[in-house]
C-alpha positions as CSV (number, residue, x, y, z in Angstrom):
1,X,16.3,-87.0,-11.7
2,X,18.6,-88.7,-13.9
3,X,22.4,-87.9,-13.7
4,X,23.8,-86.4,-17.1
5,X,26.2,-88.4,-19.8
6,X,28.8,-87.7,-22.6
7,X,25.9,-88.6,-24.7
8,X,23.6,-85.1,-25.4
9,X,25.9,-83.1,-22.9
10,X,24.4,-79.3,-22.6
11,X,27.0,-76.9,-21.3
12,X,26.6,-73.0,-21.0
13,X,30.0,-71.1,-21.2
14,X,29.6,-67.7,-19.4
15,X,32.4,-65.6,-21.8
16,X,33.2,-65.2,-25.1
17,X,37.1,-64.2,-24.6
18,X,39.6,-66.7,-25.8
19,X,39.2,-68.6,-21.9
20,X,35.9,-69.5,-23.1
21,X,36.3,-70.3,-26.6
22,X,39.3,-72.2,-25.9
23,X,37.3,-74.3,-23.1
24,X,34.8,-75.0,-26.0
25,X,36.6,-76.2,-28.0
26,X,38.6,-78.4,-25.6
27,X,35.4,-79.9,-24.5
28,X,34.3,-80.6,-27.3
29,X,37.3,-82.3,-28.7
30,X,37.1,-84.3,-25.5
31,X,33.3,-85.3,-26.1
32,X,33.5,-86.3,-29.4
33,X,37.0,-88.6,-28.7
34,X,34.8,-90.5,-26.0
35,X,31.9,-91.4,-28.5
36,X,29.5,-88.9,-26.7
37,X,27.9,-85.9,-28.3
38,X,27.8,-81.9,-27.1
39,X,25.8,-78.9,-27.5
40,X,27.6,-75.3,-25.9
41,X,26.2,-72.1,-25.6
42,X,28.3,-69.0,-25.5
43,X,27.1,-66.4,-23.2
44,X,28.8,-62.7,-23.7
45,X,27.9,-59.6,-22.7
46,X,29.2,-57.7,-25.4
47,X,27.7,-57.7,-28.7
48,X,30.8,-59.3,-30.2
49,X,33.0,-62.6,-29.5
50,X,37.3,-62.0,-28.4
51,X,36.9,-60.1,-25.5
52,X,39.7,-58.8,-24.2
53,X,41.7,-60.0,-27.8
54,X,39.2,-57.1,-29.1
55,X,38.7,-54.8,-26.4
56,X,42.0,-55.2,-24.3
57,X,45.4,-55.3,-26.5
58,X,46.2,-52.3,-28.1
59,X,45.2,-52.0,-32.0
60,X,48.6,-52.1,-33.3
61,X,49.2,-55.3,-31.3
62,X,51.6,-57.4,-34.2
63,X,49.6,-60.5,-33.2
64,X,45.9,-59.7,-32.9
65,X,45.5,-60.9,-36.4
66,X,46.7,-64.5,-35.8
67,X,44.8,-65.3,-32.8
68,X,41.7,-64.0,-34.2
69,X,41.7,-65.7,-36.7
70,X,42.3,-68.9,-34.9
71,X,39.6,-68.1,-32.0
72,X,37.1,-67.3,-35.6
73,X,37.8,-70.7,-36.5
74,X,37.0,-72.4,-33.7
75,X,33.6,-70.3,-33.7
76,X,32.9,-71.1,-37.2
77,X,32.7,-74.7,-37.3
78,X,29.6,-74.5,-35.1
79,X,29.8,-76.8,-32.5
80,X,29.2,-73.7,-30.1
81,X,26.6,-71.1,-30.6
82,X,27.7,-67.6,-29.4
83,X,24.6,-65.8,-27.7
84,X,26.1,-62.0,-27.1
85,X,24.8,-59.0,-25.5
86,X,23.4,-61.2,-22.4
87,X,24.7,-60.2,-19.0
88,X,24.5,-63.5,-17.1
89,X,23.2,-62.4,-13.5
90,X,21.0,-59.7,-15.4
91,X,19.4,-61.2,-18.2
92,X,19.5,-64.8,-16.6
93,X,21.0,-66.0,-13.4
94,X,23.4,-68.7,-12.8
95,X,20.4,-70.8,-11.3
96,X,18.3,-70.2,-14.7
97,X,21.4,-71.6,-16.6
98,X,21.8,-74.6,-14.3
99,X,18.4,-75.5,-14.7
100,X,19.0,-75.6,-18.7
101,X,22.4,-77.5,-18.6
102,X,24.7,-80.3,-17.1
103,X,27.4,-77.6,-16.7
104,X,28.2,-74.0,-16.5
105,X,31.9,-73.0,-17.2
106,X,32.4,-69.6,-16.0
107,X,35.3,-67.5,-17.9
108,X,34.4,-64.2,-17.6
109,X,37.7,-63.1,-17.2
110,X,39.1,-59.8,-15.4
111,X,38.7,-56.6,-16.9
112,X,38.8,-53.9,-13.8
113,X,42.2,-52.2,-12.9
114,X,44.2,-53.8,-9.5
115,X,44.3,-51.3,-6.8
116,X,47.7,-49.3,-6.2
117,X,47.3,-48.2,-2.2
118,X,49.4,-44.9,-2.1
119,X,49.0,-41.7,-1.3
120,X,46.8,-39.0,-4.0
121,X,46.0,-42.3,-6.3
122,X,42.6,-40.9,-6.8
123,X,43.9,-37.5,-7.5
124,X,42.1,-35.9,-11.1
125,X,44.3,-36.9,-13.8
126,X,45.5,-40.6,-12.2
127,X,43.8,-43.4,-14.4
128,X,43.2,-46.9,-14.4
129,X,45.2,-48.4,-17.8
130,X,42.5,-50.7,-18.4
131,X,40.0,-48.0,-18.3
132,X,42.3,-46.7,-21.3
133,X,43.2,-49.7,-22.7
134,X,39.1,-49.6,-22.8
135,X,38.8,-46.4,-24.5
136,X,41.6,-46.9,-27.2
137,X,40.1,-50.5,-28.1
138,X,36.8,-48.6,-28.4
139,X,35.0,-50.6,-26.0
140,X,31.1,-50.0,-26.4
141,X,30.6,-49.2,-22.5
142,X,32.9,-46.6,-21.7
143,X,32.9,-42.9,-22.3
144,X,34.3,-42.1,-26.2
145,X,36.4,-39.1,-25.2
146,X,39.6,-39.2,-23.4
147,X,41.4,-35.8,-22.5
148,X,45.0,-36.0,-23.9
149,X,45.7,-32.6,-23.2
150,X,49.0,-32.6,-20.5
151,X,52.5,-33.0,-21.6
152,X,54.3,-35.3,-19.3
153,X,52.5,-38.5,-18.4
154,X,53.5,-41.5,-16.3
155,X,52.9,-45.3,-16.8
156,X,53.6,-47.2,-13.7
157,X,54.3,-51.2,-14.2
158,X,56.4,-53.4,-16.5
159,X,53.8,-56.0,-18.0
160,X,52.8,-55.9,-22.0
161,X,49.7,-53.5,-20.4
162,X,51.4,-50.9,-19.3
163,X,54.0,-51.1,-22.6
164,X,50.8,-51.0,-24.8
165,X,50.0,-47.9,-22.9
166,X,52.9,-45.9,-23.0
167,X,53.3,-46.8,-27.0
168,X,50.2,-45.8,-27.6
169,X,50.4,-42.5,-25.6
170,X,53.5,-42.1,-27.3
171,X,53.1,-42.9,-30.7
172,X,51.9,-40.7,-33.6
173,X,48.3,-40.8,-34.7
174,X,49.4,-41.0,-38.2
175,X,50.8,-44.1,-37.2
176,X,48.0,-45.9,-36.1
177,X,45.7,-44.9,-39.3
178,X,46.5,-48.5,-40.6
179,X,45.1,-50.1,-37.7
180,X,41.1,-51.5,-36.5
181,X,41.3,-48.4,-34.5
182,X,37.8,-46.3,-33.9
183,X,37.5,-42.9,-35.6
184,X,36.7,-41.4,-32.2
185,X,40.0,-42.5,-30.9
186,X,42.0,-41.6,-33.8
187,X,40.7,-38.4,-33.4
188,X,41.5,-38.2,-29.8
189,X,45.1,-39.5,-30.3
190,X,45.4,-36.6,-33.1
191,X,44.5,-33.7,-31.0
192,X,47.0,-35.2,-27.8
193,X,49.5,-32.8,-26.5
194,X,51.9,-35.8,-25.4
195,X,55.6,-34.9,-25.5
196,X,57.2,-37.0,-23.2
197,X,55.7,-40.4,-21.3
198,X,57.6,-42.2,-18.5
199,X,57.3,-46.0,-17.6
200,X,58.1,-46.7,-13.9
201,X,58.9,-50.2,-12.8
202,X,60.1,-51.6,-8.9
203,X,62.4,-53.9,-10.4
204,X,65.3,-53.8,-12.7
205,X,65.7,-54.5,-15.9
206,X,66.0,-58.2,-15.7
207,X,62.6,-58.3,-14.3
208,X,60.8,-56.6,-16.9
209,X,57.4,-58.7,-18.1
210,X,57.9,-57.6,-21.9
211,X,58.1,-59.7,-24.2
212,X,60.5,-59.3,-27.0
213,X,58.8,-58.4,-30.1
214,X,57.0,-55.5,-28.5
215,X,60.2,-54.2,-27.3
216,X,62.0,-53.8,-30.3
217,X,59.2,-52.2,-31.7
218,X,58.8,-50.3,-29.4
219,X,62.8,-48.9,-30.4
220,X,61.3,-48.6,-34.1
221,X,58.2,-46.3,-33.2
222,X,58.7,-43.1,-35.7
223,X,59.7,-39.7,-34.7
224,X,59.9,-41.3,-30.7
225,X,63.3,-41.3,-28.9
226,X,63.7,-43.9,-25.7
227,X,65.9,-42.8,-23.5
228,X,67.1,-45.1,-20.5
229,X,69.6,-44.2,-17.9
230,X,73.0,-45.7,-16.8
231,X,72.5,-45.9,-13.6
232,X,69.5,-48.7,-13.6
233,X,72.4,-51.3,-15.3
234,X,75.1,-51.1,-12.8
235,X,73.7,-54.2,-11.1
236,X,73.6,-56.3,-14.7
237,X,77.3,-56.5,-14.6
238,X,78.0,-60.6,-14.2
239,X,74.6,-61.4,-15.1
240,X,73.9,-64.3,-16.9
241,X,70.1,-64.2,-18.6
242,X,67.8,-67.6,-17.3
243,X,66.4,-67.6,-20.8
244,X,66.9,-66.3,-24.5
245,X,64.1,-64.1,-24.3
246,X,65.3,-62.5,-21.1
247,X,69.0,-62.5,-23.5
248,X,67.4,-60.9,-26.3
249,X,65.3,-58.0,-24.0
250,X,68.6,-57.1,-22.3
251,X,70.2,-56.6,-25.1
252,X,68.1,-54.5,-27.0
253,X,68.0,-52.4,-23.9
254,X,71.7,-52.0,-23.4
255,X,71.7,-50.6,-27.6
256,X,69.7,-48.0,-26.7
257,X,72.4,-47.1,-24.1
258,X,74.1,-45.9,-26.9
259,X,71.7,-44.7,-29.4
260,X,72.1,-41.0,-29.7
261,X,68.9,-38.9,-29.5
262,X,67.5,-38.2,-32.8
263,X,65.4,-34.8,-31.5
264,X,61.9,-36.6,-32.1
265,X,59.2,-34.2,-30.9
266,X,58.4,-37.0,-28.4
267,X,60.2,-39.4,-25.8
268,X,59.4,-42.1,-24.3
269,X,61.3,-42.8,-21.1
270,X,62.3,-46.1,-19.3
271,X,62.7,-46.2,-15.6
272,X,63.8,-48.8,-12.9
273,X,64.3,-49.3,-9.3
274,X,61.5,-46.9,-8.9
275,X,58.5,-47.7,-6.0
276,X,56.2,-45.2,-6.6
277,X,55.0,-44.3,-2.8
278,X,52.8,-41.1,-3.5
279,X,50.8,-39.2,-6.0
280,X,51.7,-35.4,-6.0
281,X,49.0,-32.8,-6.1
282,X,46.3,-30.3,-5.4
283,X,43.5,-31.7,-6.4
284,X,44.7,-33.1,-9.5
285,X,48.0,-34.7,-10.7
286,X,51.3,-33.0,-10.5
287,X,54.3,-35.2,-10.1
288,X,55.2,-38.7,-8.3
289,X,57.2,-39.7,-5.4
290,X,58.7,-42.6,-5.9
291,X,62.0,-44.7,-3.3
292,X,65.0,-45.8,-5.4
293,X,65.4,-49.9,-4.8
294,X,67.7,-52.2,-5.2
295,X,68.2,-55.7,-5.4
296,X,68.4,-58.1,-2.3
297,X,70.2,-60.9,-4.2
298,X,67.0,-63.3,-3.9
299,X,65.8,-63.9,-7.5
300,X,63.6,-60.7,-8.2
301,X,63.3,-59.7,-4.8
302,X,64.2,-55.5,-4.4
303,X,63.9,-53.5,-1.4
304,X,63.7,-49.5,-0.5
305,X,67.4,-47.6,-0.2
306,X,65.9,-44.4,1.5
307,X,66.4,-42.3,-1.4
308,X,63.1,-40.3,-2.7
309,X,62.8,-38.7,-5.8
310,X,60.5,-36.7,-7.3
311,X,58.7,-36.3,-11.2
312,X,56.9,-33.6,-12.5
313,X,53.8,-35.3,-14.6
314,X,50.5,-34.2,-14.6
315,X,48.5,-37.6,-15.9
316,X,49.5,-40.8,-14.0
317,X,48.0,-44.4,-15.6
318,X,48.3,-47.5,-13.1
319,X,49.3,-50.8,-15.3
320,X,50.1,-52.7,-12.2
321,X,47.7,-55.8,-13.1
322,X,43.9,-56.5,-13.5
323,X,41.2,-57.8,-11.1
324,X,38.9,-60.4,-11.9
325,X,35.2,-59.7,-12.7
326,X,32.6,-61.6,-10.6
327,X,29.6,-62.8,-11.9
328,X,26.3,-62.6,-9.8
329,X,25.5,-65.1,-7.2
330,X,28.8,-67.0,-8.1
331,X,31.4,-67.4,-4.7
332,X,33.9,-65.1,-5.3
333,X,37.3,-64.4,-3.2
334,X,37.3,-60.7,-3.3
335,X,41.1,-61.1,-1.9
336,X,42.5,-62.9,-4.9
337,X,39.9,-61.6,-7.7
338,X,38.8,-65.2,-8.7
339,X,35.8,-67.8,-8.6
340,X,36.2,-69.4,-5.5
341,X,37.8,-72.6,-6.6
342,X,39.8,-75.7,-6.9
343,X,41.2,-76.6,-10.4
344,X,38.5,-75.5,-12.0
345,X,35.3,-77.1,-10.1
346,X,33.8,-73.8,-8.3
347,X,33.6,-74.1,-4.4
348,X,30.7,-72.9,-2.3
349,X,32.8,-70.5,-0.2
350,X,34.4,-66.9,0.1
351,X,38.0,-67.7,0.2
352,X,39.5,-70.3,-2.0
353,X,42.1,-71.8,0.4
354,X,39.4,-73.3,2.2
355,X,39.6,-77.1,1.8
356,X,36.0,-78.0,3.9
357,X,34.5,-75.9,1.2
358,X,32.1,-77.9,-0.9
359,X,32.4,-78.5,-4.4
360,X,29.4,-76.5,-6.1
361,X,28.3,-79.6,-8.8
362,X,28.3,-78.5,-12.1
363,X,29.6,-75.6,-11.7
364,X,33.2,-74.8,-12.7
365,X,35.8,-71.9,-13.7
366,X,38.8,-71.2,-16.5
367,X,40.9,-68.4,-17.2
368,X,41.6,-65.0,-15.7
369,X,38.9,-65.9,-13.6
370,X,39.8,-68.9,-11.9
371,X,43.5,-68.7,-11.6
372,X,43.8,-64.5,-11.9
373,X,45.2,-62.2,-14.3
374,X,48.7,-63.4,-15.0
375,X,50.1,-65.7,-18.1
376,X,49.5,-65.9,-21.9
377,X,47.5,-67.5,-24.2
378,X,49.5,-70.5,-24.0
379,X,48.7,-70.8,-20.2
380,X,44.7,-70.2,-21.1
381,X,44.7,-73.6,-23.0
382,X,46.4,-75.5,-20.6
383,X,44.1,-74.2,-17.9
384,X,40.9,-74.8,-19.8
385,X,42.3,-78.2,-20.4
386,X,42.6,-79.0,-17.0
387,X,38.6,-77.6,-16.2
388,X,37.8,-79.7,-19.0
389,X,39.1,-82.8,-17.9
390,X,37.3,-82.8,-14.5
391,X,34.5,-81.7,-16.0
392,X,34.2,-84.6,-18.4
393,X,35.9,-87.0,-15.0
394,X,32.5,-85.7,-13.0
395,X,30.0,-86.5,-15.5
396,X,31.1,-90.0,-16.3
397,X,31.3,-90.3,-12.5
398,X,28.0,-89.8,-12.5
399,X,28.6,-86.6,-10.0
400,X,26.1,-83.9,-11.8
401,X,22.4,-84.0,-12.5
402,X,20.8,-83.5,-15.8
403,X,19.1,-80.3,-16.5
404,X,15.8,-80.1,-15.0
405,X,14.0,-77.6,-17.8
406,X,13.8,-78.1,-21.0
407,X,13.4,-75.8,-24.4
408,X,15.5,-73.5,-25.9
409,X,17.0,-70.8,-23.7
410,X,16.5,-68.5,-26.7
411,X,12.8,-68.0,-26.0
412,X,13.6,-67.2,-22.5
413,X,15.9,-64.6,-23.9
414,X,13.3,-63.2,-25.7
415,X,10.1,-63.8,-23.9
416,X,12.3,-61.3,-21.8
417,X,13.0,-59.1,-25.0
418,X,16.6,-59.4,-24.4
419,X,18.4,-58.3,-28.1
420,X,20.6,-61.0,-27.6
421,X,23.3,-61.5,-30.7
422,X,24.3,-64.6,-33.0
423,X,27.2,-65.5,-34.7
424,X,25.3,-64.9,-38.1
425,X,24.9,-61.4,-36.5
426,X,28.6,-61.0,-35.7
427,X,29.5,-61.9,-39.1
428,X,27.2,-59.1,-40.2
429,X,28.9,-56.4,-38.0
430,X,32.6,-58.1,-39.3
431,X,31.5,-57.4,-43.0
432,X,30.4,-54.2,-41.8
433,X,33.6,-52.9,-40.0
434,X,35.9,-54.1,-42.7
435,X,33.6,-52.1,-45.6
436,X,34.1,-49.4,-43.0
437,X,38.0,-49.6,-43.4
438,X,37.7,-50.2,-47.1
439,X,35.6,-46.8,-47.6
440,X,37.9,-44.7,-45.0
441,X,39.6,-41.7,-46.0
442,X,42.7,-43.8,-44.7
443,X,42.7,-47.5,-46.2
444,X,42.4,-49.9,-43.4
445,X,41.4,-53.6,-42.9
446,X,38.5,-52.4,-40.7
447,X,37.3,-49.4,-38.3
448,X,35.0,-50.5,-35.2
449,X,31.7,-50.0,-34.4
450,X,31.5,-48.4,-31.1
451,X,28.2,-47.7,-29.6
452,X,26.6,-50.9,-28.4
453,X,23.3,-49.5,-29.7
454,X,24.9,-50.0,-33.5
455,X,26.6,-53.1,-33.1
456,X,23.8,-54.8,-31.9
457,X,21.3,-53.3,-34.5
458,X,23.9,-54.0,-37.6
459,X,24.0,-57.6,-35.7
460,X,20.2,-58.1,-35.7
461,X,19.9,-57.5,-39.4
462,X,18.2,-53.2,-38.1
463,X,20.9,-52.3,-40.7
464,X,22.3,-53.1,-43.6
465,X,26.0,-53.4,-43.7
């Protein structure tokens, strides 16, 4: 068995979202610099390339449009070839894909809600947000009804999720007609008896994980008042912000201090220095418990004051992070939600910290997935860069082997009758979504395809778009 070399490299990428694509293209940059030459497949197990750029920010989302197009770029020069609607540890196992290629780069991401251990969280009416982050993003895999049907609803966190949440629960139907949004959902949103939606956060105001464009626009939603109370800026006095975003957040929350209610027919409330410590109900949602905190004076550090107050809603969402998804037969630390790893190279063990792990060869890890759900795109690039690099380090070490079976994985695919899709076939279904939003009874730039069923046939060429 002959070890592999820059020259022909074969790497599958397990995950279509921007970790992947972004690892794709690194790698291949990296190749091609070093005189060698690459070929990448792009497993997904959605029909369609972006993953959680198309499935997990909200549709009015003032940036969607810009990474797209970037991450559409990168797909369309074809130097990767995007293989969706193939579950890895389904359709083919990591052991199959190993066989084929030098490497596998997992980047599958993390999709599923983090816990929130209190009392009455799995009371009827408490939700996951990514479950409806899912829903409103028309996600081919969940259900496509979502009851709206409660007046007073709670968001619990302070990231860009659980923002995205509470604007879209808020916010006007008519308002989100301009947007990719799915007819099913518009629909939903219409018939929503939303008046008033409350964001909870543990920490104050200087601790919020915004970042500043959403917030103003969130102040500029139509016929929606924010209200914020006085008493969660009493410890801002003497503050000094670290940064000019941190500057520019604080002080477009202190103006609505002062903006007088306009009597919108919905509000959209801002809370801090709340812990939320129960869910309140008989057998379905009634209110919260939360403990009033304050700050301990180290960095963002709060703790509990003893005082408990209590919220009437009756529909609780949970934005307090996400948790990674594992992928068959790959080591997974079920405490930190990643790919057992270290910087990138997948270890053969349960927990992570373990330094007498081995080093699985060939195997290796970016994004969400390896270093857990927290930074931006940004930090998604630099991670993949720094997989990439010891990727590229092992092979001209001469550390992996070269795959051991040849042919084209496609005819495994379909000797198994898989209805695996191409990029050709996700340029069909874009064409098709945008001549969707052209028709629509409300103008739009597209309108998604929901059932997977569609997506794949329009992909396959079963319909004509």
């Amino acid at each position: 068995m002959t070890s592999s070399s820059l020259q022909n490299l074969r790497v599958a990428i397990v995950g279509a979202g921007p970790a992947g694509i972004y690892a794709g293209n690194i790698l291949t940059n990296s190749v091609v610099e070093s005189g060698g030459t690459v070929a990448i497949d792009l497993f997904e197990s959605l029909p369609a390339p972006y993953g959680l750029i198309r499935y997990g920010v909200a549709p009015d989302h003032p940036r969607i449009k810009g990474i797209v197009n970037s991450l559409h770029e990168m797909l369309d020069a074809g130097t990767t070839r995007f293989i969706g609607n193939v579950e890895v540890g389904r359709d083919i196992s990591i052991d199959e894909l190993q066989e084929r290629y030098d490497a596998v780069i997992l980047a599958t991401g993390a999709i599923r809600d983090a816990a929130l251990d209190i009392p009455g969280i799995d009371l009827e009416g408490s939700y996951g947000a990514a479950d409806f982050v899912a829903w409103f993003d028309g996600h081919p895999d969940v259900p496509t009804e979502w009851t709206l049907d409660q007046r007073e609803v709670a968001v619990i966190g302070n990231g860009n999720v659980a923002l995205d949440v509470a604007r879209v629960l808020a916010k006007h139907a008519v308002d989100l007609r301009s947007t990719e949004i799915a007819d099913n959902v518009l629909a939903g949103l219409e018939a929503s008896a939303v008046t008033d939606v409350h964001v909870f956060g543990r920490r104050g105001p200087a601790d919020i994980k915004f970042t500043p464009i959403e917030l103003r626009e969130l102040g500029e939603v139509p016929n929606v008042d924010i209200v914020v109370h006085d008493e969660d800026f009493a410890y801002l006095e003497g503050l000094v912000p670290s940064n000019n975003q941190l500057k520019v957040m604080l002080r477009i929350l202190q103006s609505w201090r002062t903006r007088e209610s306009t009597g919108a027919s919905r509000r959209l409330h801002l809370h801090f220095y709340h812990s939320p410590v129960e869910v309140l109900g008989d057998g379905k949602v009634e209110g919260l418990r939360f403990e009033r905190t304050e700050p301990t004076g180290e960095g963002s550090a709060v703790r509990g004051t003893g005082e408990f107050r209590e919220i009437a809603v009756q529909q609780v969402y949970r934005a307090v992070g996400y948790y990674g998804t594992p992928v068959i037969d790959a080591p997974f630390d079920e405490k930190a939600g990643v790919v057992s790893n270290v910087e990138g190279r997948v270890k053969d063990a349960a927990v992570t910290g373990d330094a007498d792990a081995p080093v699985i060869a060939g195997l290796y890890a970016t994004g969400w997935i390896k270093r857990g759900p927290v930074g931006l795109i940004g930090h998604t690039k630099s991670d993949a860069m720094e997989t990439i690099a010891h990727l590229v380090s092992d092979v001209e070490g001469g550390r992996l082997s070269a795959p051991t079976v040849d042919g084209d994985v496609l005819d495994l695919l379909e000797e198994r009758e898989v209805a695996y899709t191409t990029w050709d076939g996700w340029l069909a279904l874009d064409a098709h979504e945008r001549e969707l939003g052209a028709n629509h009874l409300h103008t739009r730039e597209r309108v998604k395809v929901v059932p997977r069923d569609e997506q794949v046939a329009i992909s396959r060429g079963a319909l004509v778009p």
